[in-house]
C-alpha positions as CSV (number, residue, x, y, z in Angstrom):
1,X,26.5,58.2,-58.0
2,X,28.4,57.8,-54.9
3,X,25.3,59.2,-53.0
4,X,23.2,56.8,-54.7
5,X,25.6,53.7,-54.2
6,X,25.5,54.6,-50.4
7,X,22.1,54.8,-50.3
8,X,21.4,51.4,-52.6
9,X,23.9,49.7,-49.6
10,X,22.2,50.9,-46.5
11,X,18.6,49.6,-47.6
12,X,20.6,46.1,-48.0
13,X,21.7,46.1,-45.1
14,X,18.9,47.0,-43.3
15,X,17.5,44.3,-45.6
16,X,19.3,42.2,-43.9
17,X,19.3,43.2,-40.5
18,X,15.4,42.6,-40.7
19,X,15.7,39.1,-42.2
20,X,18.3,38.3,-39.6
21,X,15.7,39.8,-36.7
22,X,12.8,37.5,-38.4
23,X,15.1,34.2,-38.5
24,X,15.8,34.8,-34.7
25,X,12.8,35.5,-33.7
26,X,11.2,32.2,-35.4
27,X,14.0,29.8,-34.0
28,X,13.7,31.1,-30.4
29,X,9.4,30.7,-30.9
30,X,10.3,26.9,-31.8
31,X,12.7,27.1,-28.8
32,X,10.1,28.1,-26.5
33,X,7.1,25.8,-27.9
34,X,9.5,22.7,-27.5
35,X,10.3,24.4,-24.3
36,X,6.8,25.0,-22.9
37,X,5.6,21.1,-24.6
38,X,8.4,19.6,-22.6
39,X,7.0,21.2,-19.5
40,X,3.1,20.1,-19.9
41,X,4.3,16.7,-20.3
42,X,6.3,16.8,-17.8
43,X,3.5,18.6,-15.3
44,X,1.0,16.3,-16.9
45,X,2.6,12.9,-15.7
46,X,1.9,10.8,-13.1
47,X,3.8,10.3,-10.3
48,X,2.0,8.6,-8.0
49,X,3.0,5.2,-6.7
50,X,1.1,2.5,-4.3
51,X,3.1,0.9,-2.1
52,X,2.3,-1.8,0.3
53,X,3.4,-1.1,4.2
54,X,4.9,-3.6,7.0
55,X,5.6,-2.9,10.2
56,X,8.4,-5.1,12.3
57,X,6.8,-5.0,15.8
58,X,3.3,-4.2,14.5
59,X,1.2,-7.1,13.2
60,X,-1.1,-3.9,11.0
61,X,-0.6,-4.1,7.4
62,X,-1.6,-1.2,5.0
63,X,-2.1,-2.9,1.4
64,X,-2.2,0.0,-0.5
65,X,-0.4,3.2,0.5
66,X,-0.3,6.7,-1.7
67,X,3.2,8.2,-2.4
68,X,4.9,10.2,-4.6
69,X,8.2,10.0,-6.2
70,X,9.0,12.9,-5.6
71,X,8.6,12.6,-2.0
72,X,11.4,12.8,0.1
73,X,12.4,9.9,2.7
74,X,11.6,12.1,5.7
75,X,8.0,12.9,4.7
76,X,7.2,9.3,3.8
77,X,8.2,9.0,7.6
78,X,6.6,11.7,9.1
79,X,3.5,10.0,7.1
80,X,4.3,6.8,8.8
81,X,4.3,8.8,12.1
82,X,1.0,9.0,11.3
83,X,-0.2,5.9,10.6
84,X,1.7,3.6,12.6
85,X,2.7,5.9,15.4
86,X,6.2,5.2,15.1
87,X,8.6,8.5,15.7
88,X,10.0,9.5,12.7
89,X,13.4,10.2,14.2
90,X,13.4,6.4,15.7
91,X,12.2,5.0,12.0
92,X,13.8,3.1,9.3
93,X,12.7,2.4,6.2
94,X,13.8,-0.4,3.5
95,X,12.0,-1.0,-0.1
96,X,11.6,-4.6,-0.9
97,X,9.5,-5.9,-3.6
98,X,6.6,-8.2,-3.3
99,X,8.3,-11.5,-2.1
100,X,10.2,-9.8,0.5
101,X,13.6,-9.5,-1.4
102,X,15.6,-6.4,-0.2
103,X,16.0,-3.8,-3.0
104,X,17.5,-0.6,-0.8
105,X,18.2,0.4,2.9
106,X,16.8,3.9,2.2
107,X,19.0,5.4,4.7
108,X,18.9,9.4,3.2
109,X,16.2,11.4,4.7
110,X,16.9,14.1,1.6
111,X,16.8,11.2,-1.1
112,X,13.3,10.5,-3.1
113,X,11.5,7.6,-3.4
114,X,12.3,7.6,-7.1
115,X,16.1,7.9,-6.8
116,X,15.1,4.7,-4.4
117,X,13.7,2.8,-7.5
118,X,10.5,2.9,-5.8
119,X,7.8,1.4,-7.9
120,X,3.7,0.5,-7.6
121,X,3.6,-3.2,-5.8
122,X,6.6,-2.6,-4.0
123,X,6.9,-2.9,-0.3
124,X,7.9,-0.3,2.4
125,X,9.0,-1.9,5.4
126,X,9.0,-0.4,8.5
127,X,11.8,-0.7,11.3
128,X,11.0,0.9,14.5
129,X,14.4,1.3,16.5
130,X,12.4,3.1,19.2
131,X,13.1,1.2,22.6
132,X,9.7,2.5,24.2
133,X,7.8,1.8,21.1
134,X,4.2,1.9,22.1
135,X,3.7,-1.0,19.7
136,X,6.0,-3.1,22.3
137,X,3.3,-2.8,24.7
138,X,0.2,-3.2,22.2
139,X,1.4,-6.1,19.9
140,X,2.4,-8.0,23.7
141,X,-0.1,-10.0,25.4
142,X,1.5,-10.7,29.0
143,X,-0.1,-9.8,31.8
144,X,-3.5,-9.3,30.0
145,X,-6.4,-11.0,31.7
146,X,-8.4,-13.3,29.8
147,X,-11.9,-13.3,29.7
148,X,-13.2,-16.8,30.5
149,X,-16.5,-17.8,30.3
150,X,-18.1,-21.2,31.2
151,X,-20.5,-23.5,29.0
152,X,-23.6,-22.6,31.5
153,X,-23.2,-18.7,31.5
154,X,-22.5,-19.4,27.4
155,X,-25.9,-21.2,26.6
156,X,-27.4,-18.2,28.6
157,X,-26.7,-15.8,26.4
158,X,-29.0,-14.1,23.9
159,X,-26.8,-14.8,21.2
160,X,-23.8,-16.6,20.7
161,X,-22.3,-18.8,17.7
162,X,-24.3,-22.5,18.9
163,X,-27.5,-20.6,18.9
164,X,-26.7,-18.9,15.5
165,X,-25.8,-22.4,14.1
166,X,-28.5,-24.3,15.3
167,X,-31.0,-21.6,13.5
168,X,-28.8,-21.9,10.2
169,X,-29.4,-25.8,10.3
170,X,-32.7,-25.7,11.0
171,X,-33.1,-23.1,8.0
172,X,-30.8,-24.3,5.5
173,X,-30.3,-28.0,6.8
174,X,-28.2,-28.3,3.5
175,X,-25.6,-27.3,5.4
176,X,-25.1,-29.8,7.8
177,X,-25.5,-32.6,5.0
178,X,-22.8,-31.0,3.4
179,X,-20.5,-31.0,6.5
180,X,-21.1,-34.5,7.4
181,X,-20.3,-35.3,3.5
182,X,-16.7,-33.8,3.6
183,X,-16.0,-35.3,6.9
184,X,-17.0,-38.4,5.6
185,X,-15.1,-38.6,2.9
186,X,-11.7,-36.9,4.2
187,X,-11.7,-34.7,1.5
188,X,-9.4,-32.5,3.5
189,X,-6.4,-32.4,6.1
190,X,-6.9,-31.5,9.3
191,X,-4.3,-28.7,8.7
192,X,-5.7,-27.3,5.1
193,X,-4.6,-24.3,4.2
194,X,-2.2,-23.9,7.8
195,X,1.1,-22.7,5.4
196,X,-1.7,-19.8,4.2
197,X,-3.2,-19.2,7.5
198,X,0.3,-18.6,8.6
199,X,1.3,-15.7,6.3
200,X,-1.9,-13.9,7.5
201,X,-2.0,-11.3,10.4
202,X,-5.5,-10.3,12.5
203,X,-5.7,-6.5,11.9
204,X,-4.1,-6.8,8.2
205,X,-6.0,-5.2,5.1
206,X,-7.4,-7.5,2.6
207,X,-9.7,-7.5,-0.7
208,X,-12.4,-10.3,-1.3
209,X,-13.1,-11.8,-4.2
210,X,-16.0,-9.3,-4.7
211,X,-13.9,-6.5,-4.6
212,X,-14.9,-5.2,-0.8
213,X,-12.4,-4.7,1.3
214,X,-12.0,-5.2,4.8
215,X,-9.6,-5.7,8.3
216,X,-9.3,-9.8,9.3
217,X,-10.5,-10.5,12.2
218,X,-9.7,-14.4,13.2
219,X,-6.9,-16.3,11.9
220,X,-7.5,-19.9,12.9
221,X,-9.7,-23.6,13.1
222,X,-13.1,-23.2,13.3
223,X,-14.4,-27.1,14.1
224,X,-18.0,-27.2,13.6
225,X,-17.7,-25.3,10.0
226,X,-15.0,-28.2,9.4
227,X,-11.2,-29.2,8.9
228,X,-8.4,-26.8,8.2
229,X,-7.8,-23.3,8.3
230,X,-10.5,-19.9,8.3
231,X,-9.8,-16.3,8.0
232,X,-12.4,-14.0,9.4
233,X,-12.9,-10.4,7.9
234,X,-14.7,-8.1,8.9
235,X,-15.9,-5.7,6.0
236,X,-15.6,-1.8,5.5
């Protein structure tokens, strides 16, 4: 009996020691599929921002720019380096957002752009503390020679803007009715659109209304297409 009794007691507790093994093993296969679901959506989200980029000496603008949050301050510079030219060890970067409010001096080379706040439509801006910037020399215009040409040589050439226009007239002669229509009636100031005009840098990166993009090319009045203000792109 005692034999028996012994026996009857170790199959329970290996009985046991079996169920035991089986609950373990289920909760740490939970564990690990939470785990390893965690992880996928984790690897599976998007980090990826776009970030405008201003420069404070030079008049390029970069409207959309790739970044991660992940990335550290130091590469975004060394990725500005790049771009712009600036040194990285002579750069400063802020985050502002699309009106030009200040949201962080991002001053930690180690820091992310996330722990920044950085989000799509933001703007980085640029400060370039080095005192022989090349941008000094390229944004500056002294001591360049202009080129002047007079009205004779002008007319002489084999194309130029009065030869174009006369040809458009004489092809569509719409046009000029339609000029001499909105200068007769005064529809607009001379300085239409001059507030607009004024925000707008030659070299910056735009998007038409078609959806092409291009660099502008001429900020400025334009007389014989009429009053106010014209931006000039030039397209991709």
């Amino acid at each position: 009996m005692a034999e028996g009794h012994l026996l009857k007691s170790s199959g329970q507790v290996t009985c046991q020691g079996q169920q035991m093994f089986y609950e373990l093993l289920l909760n740490n296969t939970q564990y690990m599929i939470k785990f390893y679901d965690s992880l996928g959506k984790a690897l599976n989200q998007n980090t990826t921002i776009k970030l405008a980029v201003e420069h404070n000496i030079s008049s390029l603008k970069v409207i959309e720019a790739r970044y991660d949050l992940n990335q550290t301050v130091l590469s975004v510079k060394e990725n500005i380096e790049m771009r712009f030219g600036s040194v990285a060890a002579y750069t400063k970067l802020q985050l502002k957002d699309p009106k030009g409010a200040l949201i962080a001096e991002m001053n930690d080379d180690m820091r992310t752009l996330g722990s920044y706040g950085a989000a799509t439509g933001m703007v980085l801006y640029v400060i370039d503390l080095n005192p022989t910037s090349i941008h000094k020399e390229i944004e500056s215009f002294e001591g360049v020679e202009k080129y002047v040409i007079s009205e004779e040589d002008y007319d002489k050439l084999p194309e130029n803007f009065r030869k174009w226009k006369k040809e458009m007239i004489k092809k569509y002669p719409q046009l000029l009715e339609q000029k001499q229509a909105v200068v007769a009636t005064n529809q607009f100031d001379p300085d239409y659109m001059s507030e607009l005009a004024s925000t707008v840098s030659i070299g910056s990166r735009c998007k038409i209304e078609s959806g092409a993009r291009g660099s502008v090319a001429f900020v400025g009045k334009v007389v014989d297409l009429g009053p106010g203000y014209y931006v000039g792109v030039v397209l991709d």
